[in-house]
C-alpha positions as semicolon CSV with decimal commas, in nm:
position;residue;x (nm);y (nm);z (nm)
1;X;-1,884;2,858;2,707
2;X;-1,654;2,671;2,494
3;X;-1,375;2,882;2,296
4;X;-1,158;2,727;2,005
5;X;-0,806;2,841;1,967
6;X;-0,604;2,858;1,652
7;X;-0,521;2,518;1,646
8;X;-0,918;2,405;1,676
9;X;-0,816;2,263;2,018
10;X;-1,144;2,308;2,258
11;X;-1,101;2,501;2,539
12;X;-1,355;2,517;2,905
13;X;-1,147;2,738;3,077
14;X;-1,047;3,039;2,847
15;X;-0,833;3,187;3,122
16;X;-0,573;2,877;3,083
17;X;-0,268;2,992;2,925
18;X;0,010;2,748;2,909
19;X;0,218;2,602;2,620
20;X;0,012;2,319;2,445
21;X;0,124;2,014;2,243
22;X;-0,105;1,855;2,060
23;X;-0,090;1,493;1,894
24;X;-0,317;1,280;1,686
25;X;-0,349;0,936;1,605
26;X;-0,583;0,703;1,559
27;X;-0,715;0,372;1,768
28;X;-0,811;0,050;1,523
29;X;-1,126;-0,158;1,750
30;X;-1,157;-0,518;1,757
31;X;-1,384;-0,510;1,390
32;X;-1,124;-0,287;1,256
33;X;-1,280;0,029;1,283
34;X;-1,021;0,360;1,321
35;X;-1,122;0,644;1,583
36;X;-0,917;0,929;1,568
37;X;-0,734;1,039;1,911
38;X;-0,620;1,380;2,050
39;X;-0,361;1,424;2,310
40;X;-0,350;1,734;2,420
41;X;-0,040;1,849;2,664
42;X;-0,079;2,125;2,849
43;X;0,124;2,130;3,197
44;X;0,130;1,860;3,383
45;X;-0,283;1,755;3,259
46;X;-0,263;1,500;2,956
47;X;-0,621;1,507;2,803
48;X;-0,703;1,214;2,588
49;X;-1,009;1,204;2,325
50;X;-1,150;0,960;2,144
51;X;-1,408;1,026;1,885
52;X;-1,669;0,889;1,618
53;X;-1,802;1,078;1,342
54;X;-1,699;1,403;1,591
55;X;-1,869;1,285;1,882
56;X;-1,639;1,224;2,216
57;X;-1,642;0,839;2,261
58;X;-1,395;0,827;2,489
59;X;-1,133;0,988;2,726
60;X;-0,822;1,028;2,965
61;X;-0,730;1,229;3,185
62;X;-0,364;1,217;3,287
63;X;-0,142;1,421;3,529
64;X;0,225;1,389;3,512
65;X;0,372;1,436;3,882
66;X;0,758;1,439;3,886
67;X;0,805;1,041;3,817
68;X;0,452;0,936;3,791
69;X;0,205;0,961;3,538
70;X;-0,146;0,896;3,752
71;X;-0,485;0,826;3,550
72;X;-0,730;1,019;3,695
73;X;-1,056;0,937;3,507
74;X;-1,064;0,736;3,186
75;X;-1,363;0,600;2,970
76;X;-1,557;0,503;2,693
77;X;-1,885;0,566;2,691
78;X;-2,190;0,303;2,637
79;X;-2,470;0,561;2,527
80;X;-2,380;0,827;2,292
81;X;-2,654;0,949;2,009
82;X;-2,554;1,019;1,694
83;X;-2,872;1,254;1,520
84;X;-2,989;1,151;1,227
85;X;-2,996;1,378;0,886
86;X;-3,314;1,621;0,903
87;X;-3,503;1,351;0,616
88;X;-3,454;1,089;0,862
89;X;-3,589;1,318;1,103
90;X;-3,878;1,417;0,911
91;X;-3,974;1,034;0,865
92;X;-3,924;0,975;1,262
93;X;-3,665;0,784;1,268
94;X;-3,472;0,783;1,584
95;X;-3,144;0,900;1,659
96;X;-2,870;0,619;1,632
97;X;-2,752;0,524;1,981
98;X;-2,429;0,287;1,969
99;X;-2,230;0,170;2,244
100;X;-1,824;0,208;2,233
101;X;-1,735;-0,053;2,488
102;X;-1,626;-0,456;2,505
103;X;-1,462;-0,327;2,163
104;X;-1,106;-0,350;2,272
105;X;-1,053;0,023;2,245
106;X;-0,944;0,029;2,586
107;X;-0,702;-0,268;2,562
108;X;-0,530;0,000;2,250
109;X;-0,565;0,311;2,442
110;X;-0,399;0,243;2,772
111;X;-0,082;0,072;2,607
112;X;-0,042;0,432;2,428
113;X;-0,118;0,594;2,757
114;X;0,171;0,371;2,918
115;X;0,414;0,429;2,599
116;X;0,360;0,807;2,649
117;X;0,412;0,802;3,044
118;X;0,717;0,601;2,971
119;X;0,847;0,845;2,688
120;X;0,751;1,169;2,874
121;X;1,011;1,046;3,176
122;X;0,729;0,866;3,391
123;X;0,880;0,548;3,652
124;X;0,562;0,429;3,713
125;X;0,136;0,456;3,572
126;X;-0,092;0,478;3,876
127;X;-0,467;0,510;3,922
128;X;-0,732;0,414;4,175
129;X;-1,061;0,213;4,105
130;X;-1,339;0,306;4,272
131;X;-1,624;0,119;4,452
132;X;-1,852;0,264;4,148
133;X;-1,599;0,133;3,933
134;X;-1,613;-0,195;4,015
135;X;-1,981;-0,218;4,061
136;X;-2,002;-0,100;3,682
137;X;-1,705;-0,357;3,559
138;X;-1,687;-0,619;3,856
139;X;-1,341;-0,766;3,635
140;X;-1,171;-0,400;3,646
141;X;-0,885;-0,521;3,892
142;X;-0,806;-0,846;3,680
143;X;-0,848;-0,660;3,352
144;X;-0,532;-0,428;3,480
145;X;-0,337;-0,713;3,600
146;X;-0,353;-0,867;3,251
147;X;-0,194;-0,582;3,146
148;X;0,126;-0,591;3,391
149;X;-0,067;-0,344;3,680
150;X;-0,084;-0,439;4,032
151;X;-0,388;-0,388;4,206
152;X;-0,305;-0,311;4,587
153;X;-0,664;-0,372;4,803
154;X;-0,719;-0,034;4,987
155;X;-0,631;-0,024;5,372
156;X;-0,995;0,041;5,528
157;X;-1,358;0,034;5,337
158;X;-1,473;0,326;5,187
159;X;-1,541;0,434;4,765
160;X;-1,161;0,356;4,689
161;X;-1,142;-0,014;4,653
162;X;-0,787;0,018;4,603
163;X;-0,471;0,135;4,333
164;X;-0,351;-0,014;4,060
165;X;0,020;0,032;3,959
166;X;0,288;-0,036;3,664
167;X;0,660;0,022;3,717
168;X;0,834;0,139;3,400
């Protein structure tokens, strides 16, 4: 069941109770399209979403850790459906299915996600990429790099391929 508090922020877990900031902004894609962002603060979990015409697009998920700030999961997604009014409906049309990657969103999100690290007292960004990452963006480790991480191979084989770092 999802519950909305008094600020229209979405909550899972009802029993959460912790102060919450909450920030907006927007992210401009390649085409120069505008998604609006939330960043939602509550603890040490920094929730990122991303959204079209209401629907989630994308997210983060963030934990700040004493002087790290480590990306847990992060996303945009390549199948969502946006329903079509009922008279497109009623002349079978099908629902509009668009895809919300390759459009640079994620080369504007994780600069923010770095500049908020940074400002929130973070030394360093860290994150792992997975063996299912890779096999779903074999250029994951080089896409990082371009953007000042370090990718550190992991010690044995297993599903973590290995961690990416940035030093602030």
């Amino acid at each position: 069941m999802i519950n909305t508090d008094k600020a229209g922020v979405d909550r899972e877990d009802q029993d959460r109770k912790c102060p919450e900031t909450e920030i907006r902004g927007t992210l401009q894609d390649n085409a120069g399209t505008l998604y609006p962002y939330t960043l939602t603060i509550c603890g040490e979990l920094h929730d990122w979403r991303v959204f079209d015409r209401e629907r989630r697009i994308g997210y983060a998920w963030c934990i700040l850790a004493e002087e790290e700030f480590k990306l847990m999961d992060w996303k945009f997604e390549n199948e969502v459906v946006f329903p079509r009014s009922f008279w497109a409906r009623l002349l079978g049309r099908s629902p509009e299915i668009r895809n919300f990657r390759r459009r640079g969103l994620g080369n504007r999100l994780l600069p923010l996600l770095v500049d908020h690290a940074r400002e929130s007292g973070a030394r360093r960004v860290t994150g792992m990429i997975s063996s299912e990452d890779l096999e779903e963006f074999p250029t994951l480790a080089d896409w990082y790099g371009r953007l000042g991480f370090t990718f550190v191979p992991a010690a044995s084989a297993g599903r973590i391929m290995g961690h990416i770092e940035l030093r602030l």
